[in-house]
C-alpha positions as a printed NumPy array, in Angstrom:
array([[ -1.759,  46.61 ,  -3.097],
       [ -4.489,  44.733,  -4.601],
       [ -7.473,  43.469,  -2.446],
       [ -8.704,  39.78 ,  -2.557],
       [-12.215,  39.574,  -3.54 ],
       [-15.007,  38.613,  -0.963],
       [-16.067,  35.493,  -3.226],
       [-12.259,  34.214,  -3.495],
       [-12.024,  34.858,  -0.106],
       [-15.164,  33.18 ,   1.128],
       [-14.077,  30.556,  -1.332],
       [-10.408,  30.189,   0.376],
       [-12.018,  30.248,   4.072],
       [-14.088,  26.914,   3.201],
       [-11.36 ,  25.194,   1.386],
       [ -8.79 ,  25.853,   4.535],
       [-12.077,  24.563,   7.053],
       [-12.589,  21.561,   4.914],
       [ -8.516,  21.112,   4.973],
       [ -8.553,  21.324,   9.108],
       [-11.817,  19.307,   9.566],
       [ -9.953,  16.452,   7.632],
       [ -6.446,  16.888,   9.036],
       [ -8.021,  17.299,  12.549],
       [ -7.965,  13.672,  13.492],
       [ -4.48 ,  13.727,  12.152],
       [ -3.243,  16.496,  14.689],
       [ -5.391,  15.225,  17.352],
       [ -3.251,  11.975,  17.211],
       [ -0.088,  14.049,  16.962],
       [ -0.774,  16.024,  20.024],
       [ -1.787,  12.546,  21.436],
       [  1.607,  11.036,  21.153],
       [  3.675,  13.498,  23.276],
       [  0.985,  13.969,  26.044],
       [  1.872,  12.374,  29.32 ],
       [  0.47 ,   9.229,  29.527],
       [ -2.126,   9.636,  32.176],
       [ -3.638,  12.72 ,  30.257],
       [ -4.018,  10.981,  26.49 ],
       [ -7.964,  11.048,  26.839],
       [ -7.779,  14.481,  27.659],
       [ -5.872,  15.707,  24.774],
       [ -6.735,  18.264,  22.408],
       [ -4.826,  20.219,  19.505],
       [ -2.332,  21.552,  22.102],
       [ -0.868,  18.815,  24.531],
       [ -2.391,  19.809,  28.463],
       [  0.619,  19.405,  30.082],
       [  3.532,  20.25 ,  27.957],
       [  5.42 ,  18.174,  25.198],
       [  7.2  ,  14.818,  26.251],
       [  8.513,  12.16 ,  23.958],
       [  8.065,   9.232,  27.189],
       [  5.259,   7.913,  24.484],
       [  8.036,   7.334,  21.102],
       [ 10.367,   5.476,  23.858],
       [  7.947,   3.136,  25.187],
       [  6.607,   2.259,  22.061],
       [ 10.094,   1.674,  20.25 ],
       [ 10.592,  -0.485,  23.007],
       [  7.847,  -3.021,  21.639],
       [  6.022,  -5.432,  23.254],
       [  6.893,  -8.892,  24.891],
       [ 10.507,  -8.139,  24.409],
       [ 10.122,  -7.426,  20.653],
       [ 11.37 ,  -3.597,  20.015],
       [  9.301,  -1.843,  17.559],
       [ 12.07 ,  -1.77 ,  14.895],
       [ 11.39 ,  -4.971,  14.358],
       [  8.108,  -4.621,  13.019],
       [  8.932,  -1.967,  11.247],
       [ 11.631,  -3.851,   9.697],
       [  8.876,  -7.032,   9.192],
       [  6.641,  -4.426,   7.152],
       [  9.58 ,  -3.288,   4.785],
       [  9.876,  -7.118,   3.806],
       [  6.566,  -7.935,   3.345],
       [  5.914,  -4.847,   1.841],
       [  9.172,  -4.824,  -0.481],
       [  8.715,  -8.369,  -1.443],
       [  5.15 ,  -7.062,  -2.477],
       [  6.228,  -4.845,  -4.896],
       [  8.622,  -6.427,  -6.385],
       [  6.223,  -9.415,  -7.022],
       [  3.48 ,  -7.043,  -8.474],
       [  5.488,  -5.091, -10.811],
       [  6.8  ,  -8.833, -12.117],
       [  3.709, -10.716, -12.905],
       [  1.405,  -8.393, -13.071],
       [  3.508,  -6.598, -15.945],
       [  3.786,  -9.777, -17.955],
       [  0.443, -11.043, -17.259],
       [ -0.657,  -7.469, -18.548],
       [  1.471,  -7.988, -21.734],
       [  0.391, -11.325, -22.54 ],
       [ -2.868, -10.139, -22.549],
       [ -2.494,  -7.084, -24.699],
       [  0.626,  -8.345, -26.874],
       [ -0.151, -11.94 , -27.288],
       [ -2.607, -13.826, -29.187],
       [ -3.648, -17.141, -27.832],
       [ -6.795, -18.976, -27.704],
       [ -9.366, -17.619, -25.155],
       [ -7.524, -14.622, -24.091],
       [-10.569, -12.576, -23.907],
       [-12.092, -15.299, -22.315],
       [ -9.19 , -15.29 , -19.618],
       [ -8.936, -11.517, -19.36 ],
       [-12.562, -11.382, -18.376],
       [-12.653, -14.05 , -15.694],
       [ -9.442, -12.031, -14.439],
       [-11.24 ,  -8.973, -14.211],
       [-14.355, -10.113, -13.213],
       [-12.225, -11.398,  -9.949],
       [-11.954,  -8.201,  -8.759],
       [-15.68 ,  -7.631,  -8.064],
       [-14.842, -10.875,  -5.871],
       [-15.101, -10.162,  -2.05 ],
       [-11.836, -10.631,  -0.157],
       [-13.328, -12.658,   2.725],
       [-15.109, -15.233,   0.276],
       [-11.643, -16.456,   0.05 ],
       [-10.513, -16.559,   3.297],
       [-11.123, -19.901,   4.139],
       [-10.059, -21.899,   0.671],
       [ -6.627, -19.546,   0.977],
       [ -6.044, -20.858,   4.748],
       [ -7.194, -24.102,   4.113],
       [ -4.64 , -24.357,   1.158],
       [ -1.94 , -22.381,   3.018],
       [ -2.45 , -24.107,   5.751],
       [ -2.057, -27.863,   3.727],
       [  1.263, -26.126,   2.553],
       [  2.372, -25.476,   5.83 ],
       [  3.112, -21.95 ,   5.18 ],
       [  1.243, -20.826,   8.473],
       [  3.231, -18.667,  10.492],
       [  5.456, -17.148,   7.916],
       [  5.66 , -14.689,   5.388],
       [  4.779, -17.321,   2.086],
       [  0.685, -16.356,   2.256],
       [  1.343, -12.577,   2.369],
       [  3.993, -12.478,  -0.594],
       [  3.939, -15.65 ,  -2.759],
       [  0.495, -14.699,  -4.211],
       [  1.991, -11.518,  -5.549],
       [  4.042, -13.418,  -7.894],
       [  1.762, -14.803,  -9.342],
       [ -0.532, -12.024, -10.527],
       [ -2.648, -12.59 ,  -7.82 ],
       [ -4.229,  -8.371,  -8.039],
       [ -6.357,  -8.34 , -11.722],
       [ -7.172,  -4.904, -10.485],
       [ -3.168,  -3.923, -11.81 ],
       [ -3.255,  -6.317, -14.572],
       [ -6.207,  -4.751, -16.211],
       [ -4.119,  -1.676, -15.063],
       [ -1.184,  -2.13 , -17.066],
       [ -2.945,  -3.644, -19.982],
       [ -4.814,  -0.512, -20.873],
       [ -1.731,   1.451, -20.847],
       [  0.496,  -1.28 , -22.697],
       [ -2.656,  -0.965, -25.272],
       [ -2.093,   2.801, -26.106],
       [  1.489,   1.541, -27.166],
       [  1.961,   1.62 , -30.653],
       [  2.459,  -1.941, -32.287],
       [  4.654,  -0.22 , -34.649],
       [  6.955,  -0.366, -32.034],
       [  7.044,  -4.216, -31.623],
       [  7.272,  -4.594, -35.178],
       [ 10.241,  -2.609, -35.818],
       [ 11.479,  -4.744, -32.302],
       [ 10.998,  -8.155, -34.382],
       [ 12.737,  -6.414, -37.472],
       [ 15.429,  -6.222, -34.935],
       [ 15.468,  -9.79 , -33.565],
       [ 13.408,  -9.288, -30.367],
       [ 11.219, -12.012, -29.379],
       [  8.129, -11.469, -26.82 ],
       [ 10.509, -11.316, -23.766],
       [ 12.848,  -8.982, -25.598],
       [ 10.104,  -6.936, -26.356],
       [  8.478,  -6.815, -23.394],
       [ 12.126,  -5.782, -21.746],
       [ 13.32 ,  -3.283, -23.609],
       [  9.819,  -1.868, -25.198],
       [  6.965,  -2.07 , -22.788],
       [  8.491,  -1.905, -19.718],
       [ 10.512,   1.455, -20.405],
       [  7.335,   3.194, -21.313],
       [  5.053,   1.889, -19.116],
       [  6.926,   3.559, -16.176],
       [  4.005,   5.415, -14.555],
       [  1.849,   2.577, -14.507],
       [  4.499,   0.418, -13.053],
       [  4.735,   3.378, -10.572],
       [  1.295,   3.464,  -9.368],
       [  1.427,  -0.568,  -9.248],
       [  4.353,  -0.217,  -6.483],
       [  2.562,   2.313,  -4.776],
       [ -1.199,   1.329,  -4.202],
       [  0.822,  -2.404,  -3.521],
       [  3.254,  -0.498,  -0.881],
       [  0.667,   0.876,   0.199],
       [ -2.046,  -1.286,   0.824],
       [  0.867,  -4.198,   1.823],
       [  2.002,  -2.144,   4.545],
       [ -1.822,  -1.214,   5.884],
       [ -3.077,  -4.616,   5.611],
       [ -4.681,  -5.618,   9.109],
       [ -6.45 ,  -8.914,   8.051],
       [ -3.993, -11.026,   6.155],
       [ -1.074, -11.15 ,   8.91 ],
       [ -3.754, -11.331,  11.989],
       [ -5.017, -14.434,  10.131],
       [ -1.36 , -16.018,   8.916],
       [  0.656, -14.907,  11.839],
       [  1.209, -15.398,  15.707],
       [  4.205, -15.299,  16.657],
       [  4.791, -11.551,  17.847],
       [  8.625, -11.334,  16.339],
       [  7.087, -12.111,  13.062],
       [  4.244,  -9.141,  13.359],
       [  3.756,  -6.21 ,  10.913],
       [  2.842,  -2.945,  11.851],
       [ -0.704,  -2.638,  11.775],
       [ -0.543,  -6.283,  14.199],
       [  1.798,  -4.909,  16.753],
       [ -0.216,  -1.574,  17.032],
       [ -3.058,  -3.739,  18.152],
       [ -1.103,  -5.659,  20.774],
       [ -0.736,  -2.054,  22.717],
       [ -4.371,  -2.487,  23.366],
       [ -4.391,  -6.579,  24.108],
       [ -1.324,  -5.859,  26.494],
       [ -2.536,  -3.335,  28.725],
       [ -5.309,  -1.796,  27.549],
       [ -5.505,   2.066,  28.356],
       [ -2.406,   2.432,  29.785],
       [ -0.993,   1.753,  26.509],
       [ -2.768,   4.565,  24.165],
       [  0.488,   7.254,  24.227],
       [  2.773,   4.716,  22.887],
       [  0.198,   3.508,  20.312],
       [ -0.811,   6.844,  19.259],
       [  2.849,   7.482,  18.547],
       [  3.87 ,   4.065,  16.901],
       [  0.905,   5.109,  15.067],
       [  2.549,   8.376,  14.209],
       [  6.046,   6.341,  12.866],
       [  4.138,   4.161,  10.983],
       [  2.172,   6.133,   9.086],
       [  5.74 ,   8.657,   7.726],
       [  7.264,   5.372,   4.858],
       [  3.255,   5.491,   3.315],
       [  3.574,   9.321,   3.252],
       [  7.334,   9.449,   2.107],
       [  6.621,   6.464,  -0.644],
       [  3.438,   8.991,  -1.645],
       [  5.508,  11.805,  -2.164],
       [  8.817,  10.305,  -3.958],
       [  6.361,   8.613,  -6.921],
       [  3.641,  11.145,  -6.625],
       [  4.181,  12.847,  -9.859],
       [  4.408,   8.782, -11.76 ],
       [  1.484,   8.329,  -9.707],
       [ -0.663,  11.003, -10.585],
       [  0.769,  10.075, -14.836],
       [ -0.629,   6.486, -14.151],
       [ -3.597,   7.006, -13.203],
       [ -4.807,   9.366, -15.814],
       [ -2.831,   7.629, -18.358],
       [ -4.714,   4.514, -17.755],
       [ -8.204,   5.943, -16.637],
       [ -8.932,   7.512, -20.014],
       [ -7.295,   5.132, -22.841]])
């Protein structure tokens, strides 16, 4: 029987401490959500009182008549619709700037780059004040219409790194063949670019379906809320009375982020070091 050295061991001790100290708010949240109601500020790792599940039934039940499943089911769309517009344009904005020559392109990629250093709330105002002139207030257009049209130059400039470790070759022997730019792009750079697509979908899924500030601002009708909205409205409704059932809505909406982690975690993981040191 072998004996684990004091060094590993030490070593092991402060990597499972530094493990509970992060996952502690975590479990503190979990115990949270199935302690009586009247004992949540009291709760610690183990639930005072015993284990109920009075906290998941009230908070599926929603608020002002609108059952949690329904935001739930808001989030998916937004969130879906997301995706689906990222991996899109941001894939063929990301080829056109690595595959095509036309005038200015550097020009263009730089400006769409240097948007990223851009603060988010310098552009909060112009957005609603366009949106707004649209009449897309109170729907889903300002939250998913942007995504199609490469609105995040943080995933173009993605994508175009990793489309540039592609071997031209490859297109060439594509044009021998009778491909044209979209053929190409469809049946040669999209095939191999699946891990960055995959990190695309999830940092968009992601950060879609965590987003706080885009649907308080667009939004106000509560059948129309996301997530991250109607977890608020626990507190605007009734204040303390309402922290079990937001602690376990919390809970609920935090298991599609971890499940969409773990089902593209390995692409993920490809994507980013793929891209990070071309």
């Amino acid at each position: 029987m072998t004996t684990l050295h004091p060094r590993k061991f030490a070593t092991y001790l402060f990597v499972f401490g530094l493990a509970f100290v992060m996952l502690y708010p975590l479990l503190w949240m979990v115990s949270a959500s199935v302690t009586p109601g009247g004992l949540t500020g009291s709760a610690g790792l183990i639930p005072p009182r015993g284990v109920t599940f009075q906290n998941y039934q009230e908070g599926w039940n929603g608020i002002g008549g609108v059952g949690f499943g329904r935001f739930f089911l808001n989030s998916f769309l937004v969130s879906g619709l997301a995706v689906i517009g990222n991996l899109i344009s941001c894939s063929m904005a990301a080829y056109a700037f690595a595959r095509i020559d036309f005038k200015w392109r550097r020009l263009w990629f730089a400006l769409a780059v240097g948007s990223i250093l851009l603060p988010a709330q310098v552009l909060i105002i112009p957005q609603y004040i366009l949106f707004r002139s649209f009449g897309w207030i109170n729907t889903y257009y300002p939250l998913i219409v942007p995504k199609f049209l490469a609105h995040d130059a943080f995933f173009i400039f993605l994508m175009v790194q990793f489309i540039r470790g592609i071997p031209r070759e490859l297109d060439q022997a594509a044009r021998i063949d009778g491909c044209g730019h979209f053929g190409i792009y469809a049946r040669i750079i999209l095939p191999l670019t699946v891990p960055a697509l995959a990190a695309t979908a999830a940092f968009t899924f992601i950060t879609t379906w965590n987003d706080f500030f885009g649907p308080l601002i667009y939004l106000t009708r509560p059948a129309m809320f996301t997530v991250p909205i109607a977890l608020r409205a626990f507190i605007d409704a009734t204040s303390a009375s309402s922290l079990g059932p937001l602690f376990a809505m919390s809970i609920l909406s935090l298991l599609p982020v971890l499940g969409f982690f773990l089902a593209f975690q390995r692409l993920l993981t490809q994507g980013i070091v793929s891209t990070g040191f071309r």
